[in-house]
N, C-alpha and C positions, 0 to 999 in steps of 0.2 A: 633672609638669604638673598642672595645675588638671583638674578633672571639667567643666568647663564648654568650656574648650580643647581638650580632647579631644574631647569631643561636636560642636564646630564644626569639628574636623580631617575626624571623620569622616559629618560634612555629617547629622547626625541631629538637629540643633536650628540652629531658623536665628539670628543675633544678634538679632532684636528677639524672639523668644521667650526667649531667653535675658537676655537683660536684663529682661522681665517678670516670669521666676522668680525674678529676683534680689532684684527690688524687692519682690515679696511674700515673699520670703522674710525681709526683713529685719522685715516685719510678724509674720509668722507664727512666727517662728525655725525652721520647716521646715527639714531637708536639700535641698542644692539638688535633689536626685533627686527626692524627692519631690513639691515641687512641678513639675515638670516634667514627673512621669508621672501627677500626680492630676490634671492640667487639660489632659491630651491633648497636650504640648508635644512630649513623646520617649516614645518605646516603653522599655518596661522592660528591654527583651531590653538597645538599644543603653546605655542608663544603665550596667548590671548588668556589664557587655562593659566598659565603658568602665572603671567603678570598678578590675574585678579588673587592668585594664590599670596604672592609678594605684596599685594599691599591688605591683606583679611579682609576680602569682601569676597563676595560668593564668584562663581563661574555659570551661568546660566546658559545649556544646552539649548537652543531653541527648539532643536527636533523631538528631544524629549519635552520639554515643557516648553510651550506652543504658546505666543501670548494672548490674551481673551481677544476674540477677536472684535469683538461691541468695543474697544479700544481705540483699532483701530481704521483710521480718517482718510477715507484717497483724497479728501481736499488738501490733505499734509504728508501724502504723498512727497513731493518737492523736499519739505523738511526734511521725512526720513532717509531719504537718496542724500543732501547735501552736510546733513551731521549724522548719518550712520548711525542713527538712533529710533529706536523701539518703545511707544507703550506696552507694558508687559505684564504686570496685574494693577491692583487697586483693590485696599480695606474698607474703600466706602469714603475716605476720608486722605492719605494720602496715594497717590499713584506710583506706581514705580515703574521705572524705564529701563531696556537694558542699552550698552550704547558700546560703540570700537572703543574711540578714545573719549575719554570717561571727563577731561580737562572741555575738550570743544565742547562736547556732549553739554555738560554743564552750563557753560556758559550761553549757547544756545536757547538752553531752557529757561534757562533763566531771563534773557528778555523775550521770550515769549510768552510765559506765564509767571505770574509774582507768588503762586500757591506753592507751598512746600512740595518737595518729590523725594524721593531715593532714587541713585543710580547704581546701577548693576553690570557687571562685566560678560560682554559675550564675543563672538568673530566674526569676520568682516563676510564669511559664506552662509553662515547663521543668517545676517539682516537680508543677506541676498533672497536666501530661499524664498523668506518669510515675506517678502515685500511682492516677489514673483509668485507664490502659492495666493496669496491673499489678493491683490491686486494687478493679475495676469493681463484680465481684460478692458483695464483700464487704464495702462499704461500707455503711454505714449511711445513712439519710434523712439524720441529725441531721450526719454528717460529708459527705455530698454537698453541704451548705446553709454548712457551715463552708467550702468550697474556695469557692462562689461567691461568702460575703462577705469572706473575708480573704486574695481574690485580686484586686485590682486590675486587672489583665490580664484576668482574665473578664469584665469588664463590655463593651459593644457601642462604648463612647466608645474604648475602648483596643484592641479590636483592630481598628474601621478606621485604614487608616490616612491619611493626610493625602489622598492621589490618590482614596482612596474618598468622604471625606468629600466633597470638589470634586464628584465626580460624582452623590454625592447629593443634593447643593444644587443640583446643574443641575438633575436630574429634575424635584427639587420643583418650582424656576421655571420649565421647561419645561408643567408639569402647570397649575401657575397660568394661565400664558398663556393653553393649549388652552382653560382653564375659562373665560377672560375674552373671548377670541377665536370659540370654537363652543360655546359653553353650552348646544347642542340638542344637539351631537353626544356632548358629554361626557354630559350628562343619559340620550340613550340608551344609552349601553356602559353606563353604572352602572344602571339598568335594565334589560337584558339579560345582565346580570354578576347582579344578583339573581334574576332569574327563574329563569338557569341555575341557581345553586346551592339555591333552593325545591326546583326538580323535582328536582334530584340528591338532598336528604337527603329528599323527600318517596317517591322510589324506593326509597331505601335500607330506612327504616322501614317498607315494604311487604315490601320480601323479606325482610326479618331476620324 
């Protein structure tokens, strides 16, 4: 089955978003995934789920199943940030990896070691977590600044998710209203919102 039929099987992109990415994609020559998760369309998790479903290999959760961590190397560190790839178990004999894209992935591993492997499909906030829970404190600035730009999923657009965004937009218009409606009452709380926080750092800077 198509990536797109699957994504409407399992209700993660609705048809007229789907037909939008289509259409820019045929501008952009994008992968349909990618337009789809660079413009807030579907989450990555469901794309990434979806793919490993399309080609029969597994989908591996990393938050459920967590990879050994005697696996893995802050010396490869660098690796796992520049090919988006994870060791994830090991029978003793061969190792298996889960990784974004499963093509780089491979190729990757493959001039770095000549030992057989298996690769496994997972998403691109899976590697994030797992490289940050694991290796917090021994990250570097310069590789903390690499997860946040060449992780799509990290940015605020991608992880609300559509029920968030709805209720964002309400606020904002509800917040309009209040301002068009009581523009004395708004004008006071933003008033007594700043007064409080004066005296609060004006207290602080006294006792420090």
């Amino acid at each position: 089955p198509q990536l797109g039929a699957l994504l409407l099987e399992q209700n993660a992109v609705s048809p007229v978003e789907l037909a939008q990415a289509r259409s820019r994609q045929e501008q952009s020559g994008a992968r349909l995934g990618e337009e789809l998760i660079g413009h807030g369309d579907a989450r990555a998790f469901d794309v990434y789920r979806a793919l490993a479903e399309q080609r029969g290999i597994r989908f591996v959760n990393l938050l459920l199943s967590p990879p050994d961590r005697q696996l893995l190397v802050a010396e490869d560190i660098t690796f796992y940030l520049q090919h988006q790839c994870l060791p994830w178990k090991t029978d003793g004999m061969t190792p298996t990896y889960v990784a974004v894209d499963l093509e780089k992935a491979a190729a990757a591993l493959e001039e770095k070691t000549a030992a057989p492997f298996l690769l496994l499909q997972t998403a691109p906030l899976d590697i994030l977590r797992t490289i940050r829970s694991t290796f917090g404190g021994e990250l570097t600035q310069r590789a903390q600044l690499a997860l946040l730009v060449d992780q799509p999923d990290a940015s605020a657009r991608q992880l609300l998710s559509k029920e968030a965004k709805t209720i964002c937009l309400v606020g904002i218009c509800m917040l309009l209203a209040c301002t068009l409606l009581f523009p004395s009452w708004v004008l006071l709380t933003l008033n007594i919102a700043t007064i409080t926080a004066f005296i609060s750092l004006a207290s602080l800077r006294l006792l420090s």
